[in-house]
N, C-alpha and C positions, 0 to 999 in steps of 0.2 A: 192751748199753749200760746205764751205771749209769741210775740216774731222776736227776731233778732235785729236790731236798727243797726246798718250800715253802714258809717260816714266817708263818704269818697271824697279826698281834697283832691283839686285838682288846678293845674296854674290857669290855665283860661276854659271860655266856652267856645271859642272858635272853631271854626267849623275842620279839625285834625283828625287825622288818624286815629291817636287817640282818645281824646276827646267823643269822635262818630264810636269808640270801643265802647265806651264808658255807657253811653246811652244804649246802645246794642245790648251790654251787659241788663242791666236794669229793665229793661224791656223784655226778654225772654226768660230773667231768673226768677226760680219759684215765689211768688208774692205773696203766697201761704208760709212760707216762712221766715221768711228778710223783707225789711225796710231800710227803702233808700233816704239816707240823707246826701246832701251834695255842698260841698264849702269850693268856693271858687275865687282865685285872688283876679279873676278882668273877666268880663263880662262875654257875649258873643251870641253869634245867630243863633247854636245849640238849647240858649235859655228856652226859646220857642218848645223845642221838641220835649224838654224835658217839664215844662209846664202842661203839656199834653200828655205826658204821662203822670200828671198829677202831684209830683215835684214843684217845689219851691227854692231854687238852689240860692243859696246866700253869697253874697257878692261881697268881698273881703278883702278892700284896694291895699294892696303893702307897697311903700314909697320905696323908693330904689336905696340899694343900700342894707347893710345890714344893723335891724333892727328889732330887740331881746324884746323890747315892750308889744312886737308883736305877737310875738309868741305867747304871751298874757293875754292877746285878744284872742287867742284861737283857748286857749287854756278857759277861759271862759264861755266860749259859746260851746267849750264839750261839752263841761256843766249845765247849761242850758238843755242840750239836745239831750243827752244823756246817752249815747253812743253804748253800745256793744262792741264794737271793733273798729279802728281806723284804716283806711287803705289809701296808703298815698300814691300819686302817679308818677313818673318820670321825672318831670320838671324841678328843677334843684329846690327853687322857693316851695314847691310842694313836699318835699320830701321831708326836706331839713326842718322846716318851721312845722310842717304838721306833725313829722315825725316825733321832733323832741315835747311838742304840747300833747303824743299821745302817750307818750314816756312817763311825762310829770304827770299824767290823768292816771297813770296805771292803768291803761289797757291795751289789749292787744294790737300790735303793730303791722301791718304788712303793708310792704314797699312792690309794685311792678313794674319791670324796667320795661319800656319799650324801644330805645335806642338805645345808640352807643353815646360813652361820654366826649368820643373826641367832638360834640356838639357844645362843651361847657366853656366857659368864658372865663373863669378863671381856675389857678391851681387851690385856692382856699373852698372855693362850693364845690370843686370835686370832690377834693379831701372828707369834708363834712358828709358831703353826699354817700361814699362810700363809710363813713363812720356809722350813718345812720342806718345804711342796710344792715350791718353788723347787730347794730341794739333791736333790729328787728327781730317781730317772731316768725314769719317766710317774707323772703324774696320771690317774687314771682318774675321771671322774663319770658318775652314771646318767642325766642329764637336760641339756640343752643352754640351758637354765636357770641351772644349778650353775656350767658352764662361763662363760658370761658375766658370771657376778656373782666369782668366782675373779682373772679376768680384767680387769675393771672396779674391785672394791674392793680384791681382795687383791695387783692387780700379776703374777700370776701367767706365765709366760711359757706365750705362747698353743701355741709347738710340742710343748709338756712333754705339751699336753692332750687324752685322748681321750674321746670320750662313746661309753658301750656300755652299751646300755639293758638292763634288767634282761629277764629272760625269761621264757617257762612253760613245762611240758609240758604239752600239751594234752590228755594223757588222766587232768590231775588234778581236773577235776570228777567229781561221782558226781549226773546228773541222775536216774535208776532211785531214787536212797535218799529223791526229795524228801518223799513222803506218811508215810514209816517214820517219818524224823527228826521232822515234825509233830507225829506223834503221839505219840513221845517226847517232844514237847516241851508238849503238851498241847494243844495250838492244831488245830481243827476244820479241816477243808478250804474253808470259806467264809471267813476271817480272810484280809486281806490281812496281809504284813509287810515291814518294813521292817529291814535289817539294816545292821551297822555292823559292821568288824572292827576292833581297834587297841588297844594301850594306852593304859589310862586318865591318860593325864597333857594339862597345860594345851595342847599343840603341837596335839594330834589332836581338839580344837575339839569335846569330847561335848558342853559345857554348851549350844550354841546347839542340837544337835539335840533334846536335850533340850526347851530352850525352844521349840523348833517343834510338839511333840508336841502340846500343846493345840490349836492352828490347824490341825494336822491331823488331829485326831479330831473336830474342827468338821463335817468334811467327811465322813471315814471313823469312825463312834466305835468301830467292832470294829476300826479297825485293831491292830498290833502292831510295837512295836520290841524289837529283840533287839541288844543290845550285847555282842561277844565281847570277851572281854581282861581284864585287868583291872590295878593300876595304885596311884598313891599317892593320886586323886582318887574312888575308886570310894565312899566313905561320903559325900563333898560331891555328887555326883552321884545318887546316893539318896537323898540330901537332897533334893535340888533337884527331881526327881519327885515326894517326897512332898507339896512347897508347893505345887506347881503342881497338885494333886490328877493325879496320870497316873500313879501311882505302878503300878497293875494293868497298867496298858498299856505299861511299859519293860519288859523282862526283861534283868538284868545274868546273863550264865553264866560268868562269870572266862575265865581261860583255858581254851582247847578244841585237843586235839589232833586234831580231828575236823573242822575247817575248811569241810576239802573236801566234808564230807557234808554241810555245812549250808549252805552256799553255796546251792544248788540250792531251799532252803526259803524263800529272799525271792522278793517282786516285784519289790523295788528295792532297789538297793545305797547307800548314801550315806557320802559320807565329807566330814566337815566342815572336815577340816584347817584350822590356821594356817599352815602350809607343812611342804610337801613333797618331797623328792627325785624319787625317782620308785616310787610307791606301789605294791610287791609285791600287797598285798592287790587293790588297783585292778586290774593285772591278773589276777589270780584272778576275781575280780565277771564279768569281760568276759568270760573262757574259761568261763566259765559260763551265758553266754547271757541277764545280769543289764544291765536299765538302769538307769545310774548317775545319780544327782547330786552331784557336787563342787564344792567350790570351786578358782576359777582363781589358784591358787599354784602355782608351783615347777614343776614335768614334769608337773602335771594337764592342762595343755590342751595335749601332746606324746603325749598316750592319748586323752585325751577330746574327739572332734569334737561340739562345741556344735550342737544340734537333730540330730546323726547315730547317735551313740553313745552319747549324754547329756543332761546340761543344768550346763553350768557354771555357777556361782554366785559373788557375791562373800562373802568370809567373814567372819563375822562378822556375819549378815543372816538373824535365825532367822523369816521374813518371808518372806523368797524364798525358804529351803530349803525352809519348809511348802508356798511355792506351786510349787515344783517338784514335789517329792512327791505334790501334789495333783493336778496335769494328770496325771502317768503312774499314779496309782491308779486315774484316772478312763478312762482310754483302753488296755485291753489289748492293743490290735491295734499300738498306738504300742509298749508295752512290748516286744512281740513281735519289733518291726521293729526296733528301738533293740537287744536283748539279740544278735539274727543279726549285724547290723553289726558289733557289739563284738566277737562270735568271729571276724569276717571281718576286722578289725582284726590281732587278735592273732598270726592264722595268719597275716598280711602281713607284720609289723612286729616281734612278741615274742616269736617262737618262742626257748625253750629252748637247742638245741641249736646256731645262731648266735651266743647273748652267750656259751657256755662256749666256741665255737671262738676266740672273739675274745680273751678270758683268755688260753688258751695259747697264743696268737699271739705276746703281750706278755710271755709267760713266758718262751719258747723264744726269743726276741730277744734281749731281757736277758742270758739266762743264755747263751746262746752267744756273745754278742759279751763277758763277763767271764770266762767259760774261754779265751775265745782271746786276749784281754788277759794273762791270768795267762801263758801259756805262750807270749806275746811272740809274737805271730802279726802 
């Protein structure tokens, strides 16, 4: 049996959340019976992994602005590839311009939201954006969150819509590497830490953690934050350290291919969000045996049980992030308890190897009921 060829658009290869999904996907789904294609409008570190998996993804610069003769370029290189199904990502330029060149191809659509729209820039690429889930044939979002606000603001029809939460493996922590990495990083075995993964940009809310760090070296003054990612706010953000004099006590490490090793090196995981999908990293923290604090946006409190697994926060409240940080600095045994939960969470709820069956579920639908269409069945 031929495979099914797959074409993922996606708006860059940067090293995101979704983006890390996309290749997470392709890497664990059955390769007996789907073929990845990959259309990307900006380039990025991700090229790397997915040429490792044997991928060539196509790099497809669209100039700012909106532009129909683009969509003739994508309309073409269907024709090329010869695609079985289209699946667009989030990103407005991904959705709209791939979706409507999978329209005019006649083939199967599907759109997965990963965040909310209050991220979009203007009211025309929302509009469009929500027209195009509509002409799709599934919607897929990570969070049941996404789904009601799709549903609510965008109109979206509720049968289009499926929620399939993102996944882990679980044997992607490395707890054996925690003392190694420390000490790599130069931080003593007495330093508590606090850790944050994300891109430095305004959505994933560094500045308020930031602003907690003083109120919590009140309390802890050896503590330590360690901020992975890095981003277009990364010099305002080391600004903002060095006003607040905390400047010894943040450590920025840009981006890190090494996540997984360093997971294992916090006591507490924090992620400050202004909204959220449904936070990859968040679950890595939790397969890690890591108590969090988040704030309660978007699929954060669809992961995190409030006084169980965590402690939810409102955002925007660098106040209450310090005093959450500061009960589970103060209480190990609470950490201990909160971090167990979190993996007994994951192993119920985000396994892996369920959100990929659930993909090709939606693939192998699709794609069988438009072959049998073509051949007038």
């Amino acid at each position: 049996m031929s495979k099914y060829r797959i074409l993922h658009i996606i708006g860059s290869l940067e090293a995101g959340g979704t983006e890390r999904w996309l290749v997470k996907l392709i890497r664990y789904w059955n390769s007996d019976v789907f073929e990845p294609l990959v259309i990307a409008f900006d380039d990025g570190e991700l090229r790397k992994e997915l040429v490792g998996l044997g991928i060539k993804p196509i790099i497809l610069k669209k100039r700012e602005g909106h532009h129909l003769r683009f969509v003739y370029q994508l309309f073409d290189r269907f024709r090329q590839l010869k695609p079985d199904l289209v699946h667009c990502r989030n990103a407005s330029p991904a959705v709209i311009y791939g979706g409507i060149a999978a329209k005019l191809s006649s083939l199967p659509l599907v759109v997965s939201v990963h965040g909310h729209s209050c991220l979009f820039e203007s009211d025309f690429r929302l509009k469009a954006w929500y027209k195009i889930q509509n002409f799709s044939d599934k919607v897929i979002t990570v969070s049941g969150s996404i789904k009601r606000e799709l549903i609510a603001v965008g109109g979206v029809n509720p049968g289009k819509i499926t929620v399939i939460h993102n996944g882990i493996d679980l044997a992607w922590a490395k707890p054996e590497l925690r003392e190694q990495k420390k000490r790599e990083l130069g931080l003593n075995g007495s330093k508590l830490i606090i850790g944050c993964v994300g891109n430095l940009k305004p959505v994933k809310g560094h500045e308020y953690l930031i602003k907690a760090v003083p109120l919590v070296l009140s309390e802890f003054p050896d503590a330590r934050f360690i901020l992975v990612g890095d981003g277009p706010l990364r010099n305002e953000l080391e600004l903002l350290a060095s006003r607040l004099n905390v400047k010894d006590s943040v450590i920025f490490l840009g981006n890190r291919t090494d996540v997984h090793e360093l997971m294992p090196v916090f006591d507490v995981f924090a992620l400050p969000s202004l909204s959220e999908g449904l936070c990859n990293v968040l679950l890595e923290a939790m397969a890690a045996e890591k108590p969090v604090v988040a704030t309660n946006v978007g699929g954060n409190p669809e992961m995190v049980e409030d006084g169980k697994t965590g402690v939810l926060i409102h955002a925007r409240e660098p106040s209450k992030l310090a005093e959450a940080v500061v009960s589970l600095l103060s209480n190990e045994q609470k950490r201990r308890e909160m971090g167990r939960m979190s993996l007994l969470k994951v192993k119920k709820e985000f396994q892996l190897r369920k959100t990929i069956e659930e993909y090709e579920k939606i693939y192998l639908d699709l794609c069988s009921a438009n072959t049998a269409k073509l051949r007038g069945i």
